[in-house]
C-alpha positions as a Markdown table, in Angstrom:
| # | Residue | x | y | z |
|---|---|---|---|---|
| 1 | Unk | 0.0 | 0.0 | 0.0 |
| 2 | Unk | 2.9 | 2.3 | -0.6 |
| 3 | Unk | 2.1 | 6.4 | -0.7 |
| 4 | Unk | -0.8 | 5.7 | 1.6 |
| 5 | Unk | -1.2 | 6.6 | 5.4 |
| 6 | Unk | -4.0 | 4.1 | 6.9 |
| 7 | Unk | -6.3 | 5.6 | 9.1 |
| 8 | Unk | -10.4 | 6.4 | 9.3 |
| 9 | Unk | -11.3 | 8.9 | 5.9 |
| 10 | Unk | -11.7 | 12.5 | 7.6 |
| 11 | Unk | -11.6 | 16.1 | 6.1 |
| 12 | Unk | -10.3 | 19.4 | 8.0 |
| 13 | Unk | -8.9 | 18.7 | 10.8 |
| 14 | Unk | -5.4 | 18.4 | 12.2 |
| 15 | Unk | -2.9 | 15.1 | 12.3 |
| 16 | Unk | 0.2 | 14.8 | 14.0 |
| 17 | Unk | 3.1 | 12.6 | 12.5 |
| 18 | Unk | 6.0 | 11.4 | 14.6 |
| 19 | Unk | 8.5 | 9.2 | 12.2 |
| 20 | Unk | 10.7 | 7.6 | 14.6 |
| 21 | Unk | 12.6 | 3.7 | 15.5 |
| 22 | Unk | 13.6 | 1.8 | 18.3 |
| 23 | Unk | 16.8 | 4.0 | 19.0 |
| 24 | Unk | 14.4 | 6.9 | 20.0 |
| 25 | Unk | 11.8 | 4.4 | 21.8 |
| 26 | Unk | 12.1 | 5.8 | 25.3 |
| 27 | Unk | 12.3 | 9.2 | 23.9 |
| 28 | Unk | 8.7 | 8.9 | 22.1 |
| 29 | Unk | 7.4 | 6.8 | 25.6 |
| 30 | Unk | 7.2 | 11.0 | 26.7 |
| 31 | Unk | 6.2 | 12.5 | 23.8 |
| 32 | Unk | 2.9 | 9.6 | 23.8 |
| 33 | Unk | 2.4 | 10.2 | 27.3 |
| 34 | Unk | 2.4 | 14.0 | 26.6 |
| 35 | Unk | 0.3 | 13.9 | 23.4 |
| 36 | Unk | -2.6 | 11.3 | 25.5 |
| 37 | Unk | -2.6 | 14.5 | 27.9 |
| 38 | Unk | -2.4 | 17.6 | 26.3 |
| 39 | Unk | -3.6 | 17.3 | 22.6 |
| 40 | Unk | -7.2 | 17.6 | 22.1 |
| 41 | Unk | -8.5 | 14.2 | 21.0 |
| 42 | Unk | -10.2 | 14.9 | 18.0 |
| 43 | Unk | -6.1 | 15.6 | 16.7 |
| 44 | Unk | -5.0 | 12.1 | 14.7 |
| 45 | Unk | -1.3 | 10.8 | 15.8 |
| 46 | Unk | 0.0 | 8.6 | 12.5 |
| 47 | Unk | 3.4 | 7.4 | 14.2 |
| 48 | Unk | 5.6 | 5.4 | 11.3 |
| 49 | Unk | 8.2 | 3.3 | 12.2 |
| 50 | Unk | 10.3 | 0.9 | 10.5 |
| 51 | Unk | 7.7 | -2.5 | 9.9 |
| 52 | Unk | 10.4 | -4.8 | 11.9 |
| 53 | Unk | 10.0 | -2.5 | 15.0 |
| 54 | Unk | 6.0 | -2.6 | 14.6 |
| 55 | Unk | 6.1 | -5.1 | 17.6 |
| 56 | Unk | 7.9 | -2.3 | 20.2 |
| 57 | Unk | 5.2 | 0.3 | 19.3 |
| 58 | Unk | 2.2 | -1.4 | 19.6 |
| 59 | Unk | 1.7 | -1.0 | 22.6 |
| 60 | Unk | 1.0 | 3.0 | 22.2 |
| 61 | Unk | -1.7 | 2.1 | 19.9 |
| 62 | Unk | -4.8 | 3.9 | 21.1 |
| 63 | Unk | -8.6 | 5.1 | 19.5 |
| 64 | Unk | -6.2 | 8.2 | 18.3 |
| 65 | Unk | -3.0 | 6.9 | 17.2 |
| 66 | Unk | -2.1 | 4.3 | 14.6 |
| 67 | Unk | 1.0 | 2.9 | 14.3 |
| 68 | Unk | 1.8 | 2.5 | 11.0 |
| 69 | Unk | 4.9 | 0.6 | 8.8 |
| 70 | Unk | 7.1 | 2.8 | 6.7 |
| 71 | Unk | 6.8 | 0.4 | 4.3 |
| 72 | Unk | 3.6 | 1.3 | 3.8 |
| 73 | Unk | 4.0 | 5.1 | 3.5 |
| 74 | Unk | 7.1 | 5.1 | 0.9 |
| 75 | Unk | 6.5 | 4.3 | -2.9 |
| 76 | Unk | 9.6 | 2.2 | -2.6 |
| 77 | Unk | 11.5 | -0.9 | -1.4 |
| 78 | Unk | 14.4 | 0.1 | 1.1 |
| 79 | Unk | 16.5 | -2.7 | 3.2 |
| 80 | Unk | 18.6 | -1.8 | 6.0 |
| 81 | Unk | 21.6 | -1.8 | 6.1 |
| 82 | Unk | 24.1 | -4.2 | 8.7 |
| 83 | Unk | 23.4 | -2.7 | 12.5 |
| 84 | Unk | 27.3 | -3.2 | 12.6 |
| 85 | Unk | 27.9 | 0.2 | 10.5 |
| 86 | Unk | 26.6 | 2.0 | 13.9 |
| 87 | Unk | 30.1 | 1.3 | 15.2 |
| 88 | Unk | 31.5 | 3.6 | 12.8 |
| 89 | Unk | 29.7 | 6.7 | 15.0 |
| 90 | Unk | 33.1 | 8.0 | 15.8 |
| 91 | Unk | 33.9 | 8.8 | 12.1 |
| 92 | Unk | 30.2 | 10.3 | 11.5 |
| 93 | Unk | 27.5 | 10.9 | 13.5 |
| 94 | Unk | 25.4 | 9.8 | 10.5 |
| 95 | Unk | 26.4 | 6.3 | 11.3 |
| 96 | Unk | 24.5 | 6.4 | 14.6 |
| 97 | Unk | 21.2 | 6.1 | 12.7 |
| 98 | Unk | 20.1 | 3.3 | 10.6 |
| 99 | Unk | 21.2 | 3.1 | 7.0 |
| 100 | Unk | 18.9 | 1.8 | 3.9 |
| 101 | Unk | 19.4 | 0.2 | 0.9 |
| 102 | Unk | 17.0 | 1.0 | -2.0 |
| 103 | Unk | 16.2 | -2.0 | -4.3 |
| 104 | Unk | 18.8 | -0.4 | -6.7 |
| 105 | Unk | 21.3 | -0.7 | -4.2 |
| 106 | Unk | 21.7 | 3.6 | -3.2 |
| 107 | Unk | 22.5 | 4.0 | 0.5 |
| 108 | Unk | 20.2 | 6.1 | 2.0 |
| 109 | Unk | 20.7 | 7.6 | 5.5 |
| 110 | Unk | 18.3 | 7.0 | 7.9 |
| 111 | Unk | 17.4 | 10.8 | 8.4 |
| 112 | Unk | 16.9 | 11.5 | 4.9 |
| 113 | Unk | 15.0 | 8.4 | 4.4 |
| 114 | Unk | 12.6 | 9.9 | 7.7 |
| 115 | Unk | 12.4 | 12.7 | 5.5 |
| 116 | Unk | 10.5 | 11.0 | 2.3 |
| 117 | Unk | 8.5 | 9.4 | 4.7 |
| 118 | Unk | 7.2 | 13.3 | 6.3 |
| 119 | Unk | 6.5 | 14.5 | 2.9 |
| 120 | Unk | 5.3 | 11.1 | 1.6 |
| 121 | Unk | 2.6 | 10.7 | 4.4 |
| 122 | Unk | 1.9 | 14.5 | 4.2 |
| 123 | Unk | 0.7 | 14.2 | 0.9 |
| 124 | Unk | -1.4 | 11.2 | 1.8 |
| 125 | Unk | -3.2 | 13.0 | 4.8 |
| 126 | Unk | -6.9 | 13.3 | 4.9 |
| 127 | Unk | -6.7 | 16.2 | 7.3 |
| 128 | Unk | -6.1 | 20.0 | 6.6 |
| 129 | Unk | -3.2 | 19.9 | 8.7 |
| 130 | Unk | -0.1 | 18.1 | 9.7 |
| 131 | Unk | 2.2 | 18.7 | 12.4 |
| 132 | Unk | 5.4 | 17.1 | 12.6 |
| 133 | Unk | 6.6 | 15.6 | 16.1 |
| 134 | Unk | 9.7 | 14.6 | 16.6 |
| 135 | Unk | 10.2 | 12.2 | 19.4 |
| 136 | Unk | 12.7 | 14.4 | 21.3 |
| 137 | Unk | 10.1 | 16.9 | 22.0 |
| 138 | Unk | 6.6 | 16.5 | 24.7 |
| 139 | Unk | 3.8 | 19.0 | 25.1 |
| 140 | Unk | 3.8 | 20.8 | 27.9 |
| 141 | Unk | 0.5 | 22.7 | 28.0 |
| 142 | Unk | -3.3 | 22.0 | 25.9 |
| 143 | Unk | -2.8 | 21.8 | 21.9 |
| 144 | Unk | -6.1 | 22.7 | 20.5 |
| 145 | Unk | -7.0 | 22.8 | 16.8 |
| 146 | Unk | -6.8 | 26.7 | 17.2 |
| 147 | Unk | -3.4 | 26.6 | 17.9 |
| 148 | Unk | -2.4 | 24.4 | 14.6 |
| 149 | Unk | -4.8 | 26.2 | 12.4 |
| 150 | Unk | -5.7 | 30.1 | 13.6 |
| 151 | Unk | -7.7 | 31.7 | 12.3 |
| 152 | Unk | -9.0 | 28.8 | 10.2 |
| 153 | Unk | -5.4 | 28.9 | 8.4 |
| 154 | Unk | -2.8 | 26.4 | 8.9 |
| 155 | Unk | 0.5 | 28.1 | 11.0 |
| 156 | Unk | 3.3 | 28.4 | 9.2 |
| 157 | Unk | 6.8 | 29.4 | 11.1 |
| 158 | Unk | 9.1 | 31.5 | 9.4 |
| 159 | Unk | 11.4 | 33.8 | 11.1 |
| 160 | Unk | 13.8 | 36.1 | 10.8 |
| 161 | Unk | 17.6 | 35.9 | 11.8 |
| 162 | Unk | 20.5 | 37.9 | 12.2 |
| 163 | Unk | 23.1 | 35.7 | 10.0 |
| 164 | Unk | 22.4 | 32.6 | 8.2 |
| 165 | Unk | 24.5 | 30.2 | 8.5 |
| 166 | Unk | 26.3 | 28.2 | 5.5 |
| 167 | Unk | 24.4 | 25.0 | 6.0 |
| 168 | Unk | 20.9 | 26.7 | 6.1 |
| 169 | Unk | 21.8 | 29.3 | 3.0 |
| 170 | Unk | 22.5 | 25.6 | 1.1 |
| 171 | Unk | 19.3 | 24.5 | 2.0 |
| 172 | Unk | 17.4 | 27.6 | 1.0 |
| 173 | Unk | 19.3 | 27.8 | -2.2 |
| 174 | Unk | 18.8 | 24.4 | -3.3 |
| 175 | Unk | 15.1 | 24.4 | -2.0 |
| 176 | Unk | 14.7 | 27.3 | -4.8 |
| 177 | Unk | 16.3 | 25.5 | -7.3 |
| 178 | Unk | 14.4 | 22.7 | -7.2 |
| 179 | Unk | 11.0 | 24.8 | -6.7 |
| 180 | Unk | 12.1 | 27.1 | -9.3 |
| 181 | Unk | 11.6 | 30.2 | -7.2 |
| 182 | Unk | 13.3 | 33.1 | -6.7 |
| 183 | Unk | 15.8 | 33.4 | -3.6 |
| 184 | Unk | 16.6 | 37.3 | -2.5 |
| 185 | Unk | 20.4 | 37.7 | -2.0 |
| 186 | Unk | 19.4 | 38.8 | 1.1 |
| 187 | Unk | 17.7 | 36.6 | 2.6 |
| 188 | Unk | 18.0 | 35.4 | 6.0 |
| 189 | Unk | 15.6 | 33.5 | 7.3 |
| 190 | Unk | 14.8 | 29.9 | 9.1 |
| 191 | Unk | 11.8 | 27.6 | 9.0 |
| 192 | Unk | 13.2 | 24.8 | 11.0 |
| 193 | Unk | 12.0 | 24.0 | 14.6 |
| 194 | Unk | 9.8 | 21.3 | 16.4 |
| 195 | Unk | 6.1 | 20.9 | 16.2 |
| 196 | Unk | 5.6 | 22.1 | 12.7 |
| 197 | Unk | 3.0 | 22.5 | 10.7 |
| 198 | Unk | 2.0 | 21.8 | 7.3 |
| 199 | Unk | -1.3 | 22.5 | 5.1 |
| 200 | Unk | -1.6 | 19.4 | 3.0 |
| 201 | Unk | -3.3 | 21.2 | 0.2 |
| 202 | Unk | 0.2 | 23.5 | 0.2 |
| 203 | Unk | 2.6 | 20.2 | 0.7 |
| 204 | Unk | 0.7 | 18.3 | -2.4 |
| 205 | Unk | 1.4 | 21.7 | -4.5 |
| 206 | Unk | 5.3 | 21.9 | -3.6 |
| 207 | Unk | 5.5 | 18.2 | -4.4 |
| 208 | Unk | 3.8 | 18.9 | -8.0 |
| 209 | Unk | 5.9 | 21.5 | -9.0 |
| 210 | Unk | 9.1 | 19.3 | -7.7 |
| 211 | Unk | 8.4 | 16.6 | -9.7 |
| 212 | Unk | 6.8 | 18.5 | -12.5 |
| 213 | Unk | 10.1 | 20.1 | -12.6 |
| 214 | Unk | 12.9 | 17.0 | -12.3 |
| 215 | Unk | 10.6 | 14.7 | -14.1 |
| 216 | Unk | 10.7 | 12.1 | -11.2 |
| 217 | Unk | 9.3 | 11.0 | -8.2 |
| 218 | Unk | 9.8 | 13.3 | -4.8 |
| 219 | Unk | 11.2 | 10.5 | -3.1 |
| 220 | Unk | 14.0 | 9.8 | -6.0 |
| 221 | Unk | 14.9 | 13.5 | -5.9 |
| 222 | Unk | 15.0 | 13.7 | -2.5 |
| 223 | Unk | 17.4 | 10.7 | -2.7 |
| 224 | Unk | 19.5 | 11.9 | -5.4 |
| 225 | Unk | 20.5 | 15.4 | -2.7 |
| 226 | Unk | 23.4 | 14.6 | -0.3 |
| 227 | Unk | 21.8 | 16.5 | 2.5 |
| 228 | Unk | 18.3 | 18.3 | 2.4 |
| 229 | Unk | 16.0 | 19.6 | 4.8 |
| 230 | Unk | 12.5 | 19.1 | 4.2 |
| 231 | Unk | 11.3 | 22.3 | 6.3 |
| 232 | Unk | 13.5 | 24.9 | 4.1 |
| 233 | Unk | 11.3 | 23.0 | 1.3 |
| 234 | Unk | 8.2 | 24.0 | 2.5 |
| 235 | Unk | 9.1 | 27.1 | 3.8 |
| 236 | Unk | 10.5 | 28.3 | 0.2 |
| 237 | Unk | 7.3 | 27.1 | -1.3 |
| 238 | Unk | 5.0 | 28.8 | 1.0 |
| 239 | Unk | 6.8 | 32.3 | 0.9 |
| 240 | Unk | 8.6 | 32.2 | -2.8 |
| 241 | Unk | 6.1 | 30.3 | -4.7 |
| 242 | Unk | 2.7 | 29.9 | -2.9 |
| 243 | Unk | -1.1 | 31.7 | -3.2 |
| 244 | Unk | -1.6 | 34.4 | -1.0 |
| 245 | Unk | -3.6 | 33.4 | 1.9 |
| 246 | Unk | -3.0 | 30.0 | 2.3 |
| 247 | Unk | -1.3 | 29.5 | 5.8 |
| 248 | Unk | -1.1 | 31.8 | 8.8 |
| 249 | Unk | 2.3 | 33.1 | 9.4 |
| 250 | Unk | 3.6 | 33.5 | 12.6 |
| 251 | Unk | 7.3 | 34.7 | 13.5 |
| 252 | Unk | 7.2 | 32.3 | 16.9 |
| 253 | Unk | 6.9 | 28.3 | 16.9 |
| 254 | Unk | 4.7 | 26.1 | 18.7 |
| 255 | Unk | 7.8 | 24.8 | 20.6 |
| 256 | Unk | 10.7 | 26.3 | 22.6 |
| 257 | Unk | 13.5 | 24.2 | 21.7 |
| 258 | Unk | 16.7 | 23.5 | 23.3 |
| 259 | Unk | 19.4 | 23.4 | 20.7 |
| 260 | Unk | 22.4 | 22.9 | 22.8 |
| 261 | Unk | 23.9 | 22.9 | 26.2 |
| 262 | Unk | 21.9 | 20.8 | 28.8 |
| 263 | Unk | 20.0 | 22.6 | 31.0 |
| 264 | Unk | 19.1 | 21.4 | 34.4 |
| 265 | Unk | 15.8 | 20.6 | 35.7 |
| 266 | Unk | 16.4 | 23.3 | 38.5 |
| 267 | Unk | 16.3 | 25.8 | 35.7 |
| 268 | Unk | 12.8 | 25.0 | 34.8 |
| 269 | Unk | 11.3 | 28.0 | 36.4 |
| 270 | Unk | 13.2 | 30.7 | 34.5 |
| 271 | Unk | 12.9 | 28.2 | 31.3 |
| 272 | Unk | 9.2 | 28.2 | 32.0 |
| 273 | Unk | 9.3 | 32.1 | 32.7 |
| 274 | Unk | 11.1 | 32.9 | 29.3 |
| 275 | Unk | 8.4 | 30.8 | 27.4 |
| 276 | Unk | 5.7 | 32.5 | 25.0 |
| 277 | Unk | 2.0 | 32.2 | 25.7 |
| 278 | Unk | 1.9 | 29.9 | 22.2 |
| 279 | Unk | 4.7 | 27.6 | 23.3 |
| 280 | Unk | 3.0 | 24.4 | 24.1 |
| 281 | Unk | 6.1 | 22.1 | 24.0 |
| 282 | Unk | 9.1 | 21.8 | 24.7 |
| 283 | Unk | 12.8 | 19.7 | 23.4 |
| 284 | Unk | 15.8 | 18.8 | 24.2 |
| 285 | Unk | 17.2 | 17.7 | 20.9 |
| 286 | Unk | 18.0 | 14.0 | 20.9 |
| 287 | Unk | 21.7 | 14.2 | 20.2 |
| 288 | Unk | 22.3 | 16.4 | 23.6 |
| 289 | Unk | 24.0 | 13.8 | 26.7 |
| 290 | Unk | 21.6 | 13.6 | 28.6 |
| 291 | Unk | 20.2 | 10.7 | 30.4 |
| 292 | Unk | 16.1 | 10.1 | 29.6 |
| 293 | Unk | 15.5 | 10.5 | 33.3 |
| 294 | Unk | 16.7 | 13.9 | 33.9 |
| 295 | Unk | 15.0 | 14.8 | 30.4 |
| 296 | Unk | 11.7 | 13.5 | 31.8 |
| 297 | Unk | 12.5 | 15.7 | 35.0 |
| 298 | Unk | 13.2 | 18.8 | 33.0 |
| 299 | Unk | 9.8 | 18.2 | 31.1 |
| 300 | Unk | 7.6 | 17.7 | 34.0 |
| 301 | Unk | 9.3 | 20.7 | 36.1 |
| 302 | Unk | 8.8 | 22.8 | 32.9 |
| 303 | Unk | 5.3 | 21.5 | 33.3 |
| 304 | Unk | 4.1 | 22.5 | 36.3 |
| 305 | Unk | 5.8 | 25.0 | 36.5 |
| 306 | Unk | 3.8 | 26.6 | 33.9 |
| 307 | Unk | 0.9 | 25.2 | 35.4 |
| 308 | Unk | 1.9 | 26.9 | 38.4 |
| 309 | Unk | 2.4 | 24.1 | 40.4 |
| 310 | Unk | 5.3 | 23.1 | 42.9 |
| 311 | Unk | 8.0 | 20.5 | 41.8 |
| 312 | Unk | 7.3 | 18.9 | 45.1 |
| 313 | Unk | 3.7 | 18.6 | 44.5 |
């Protein structure tokens, strides 16, 4: 069933997607729990994982979230890769994740592979919304349809910054050539954060004009890049090539992110303080040493704290 997402037929509405494997298990053990308390339960969770690790996830199979194989969201064939090529970490940290095989025989890293699979199931979704959750991240306060679509219009993050750096100005620049949009020579901008969200209609549009464009498949162009990022994509698309009026632009995420450094659960108070009103999550990005059970601490201080509750409590 490849290029489908299974799930009940629906219209409007919101869908979270989480693509994630057994590495990340305990780290997507929080962001369930989170989700079952926070997001309002109308909102869809598709999780895809990799169909060999279907038996591990089952278990957070609810009435709301469907566990599905990625097998059955890509349009092609992969095969991983020997587990033994994680030992080779110290040369790359792209060997700590999983590498695939397509059926003609192209490595494919496990990131980039996670990122066919985003836009793959994103153009399969029923609902007017998706909003990608990554398993290093947990909600922290009530996610409401509002919040993923104000104003009746799906969010779309896009914010300025002071300098670009040379990684993100690739991804911008080869996210216009592909679109075939215009990219200012100024411009200095990020789309990429947790808890973001795509309009469907919007993400079936920028995969049209890609392939329309390269005269093959999304997932095969996507493939053919050495490194890509998914969300400079969409953001290039929305802003550069996009109808007027079609998402909601807002200059603040849904999630305050912690990029790097480790902070301490006894900083959850001034982290909580320093948080926006429309911050309803939080991460601790997955590659940061920390163990899960002082993460799970910093969450649930975070947490109540916002709440205004005592840690003790």
């Amino acid at each position: 069933m490849g290029g489908t997402t299974p799930g009940r037929t629906r219209g409007g509405g919101a869908l979270l997607l989480t693509c994630t494997m057994a590495v990340d298990l305990d780290l997507f053990a929080l962001l369930a729990d989170s989700v079952d308390r926070h997001v309002a339960d109308e909102i869809r969770h598709v999780v895809v994982v990799p169909g060999a690790q279907l038996p591990l996830f089952r278990r957070f199979a609810s009435h709301r979230r469907e566990i599905v194989a990625q097998e059955d969201v890509l349009p092609f064939r992969t095969f991983k890769a020997p587990g033994a090529l994680r030992h080779l970490s110290f040369l790359a940290e792209g060997f700590r994740r999983p590498i695939y095989l397509t059926s003609r025989l192209r490595p494919v890293r496990g990131w980039m592979l996670q990122q066919a699979i985003k836009i793959e199931a994103t153009r399969a979704a029923s609902e007017t919304a998706v909003i990608h959750c990554d398993s290093d991240m947990a909600f922290v306060r009530a996610l409401t349809l509002d919040h993923i679509m104000p104003g009746g219009l799906p969010h779309f993050f896009a914010t300025p910054v002071s300098t670009l750096s040379a990684g993100h100005r690739g991804w911008a620049e080869q996210a216009a050539r592909l679109l075939g949009a215009d990219l200012p020579e100024d411009f200095r901008k990020t789309y990429i954060e947790n808890a973001i969200v795509w309009s469907a209609d919007e993400a079936r549009a920028m995969i049209g004009r890609i392939e329309e464009r390269a005269g093959r498949p999304i997932h095969d162009v996507v493939m053919r890049e050495a490194s890509i990022s998914e969300y400079y994509l969409y953001g290039v698309h929305v802003e550069r090539v996009a109808r007027a009026g079609a998402v909601s632009p807002r200059a603040f995420p849904l999630c305050r992110t912690f990029w790097s450094g480790a902070p301490r659960a006894d900083d959850a108070p001034r982290l909580a303080a320093e948080m926006r009103p429309d911050h309803v999550a939080v991460a601790l990005q997955s590659t940061r040493p920390v163990p899960l059970a002082e993460r799970a601490d910093l969450y649930a201080r975070i947490e109540q704290a916002l709440a205004g509750v005592s840690p003790a409590a």
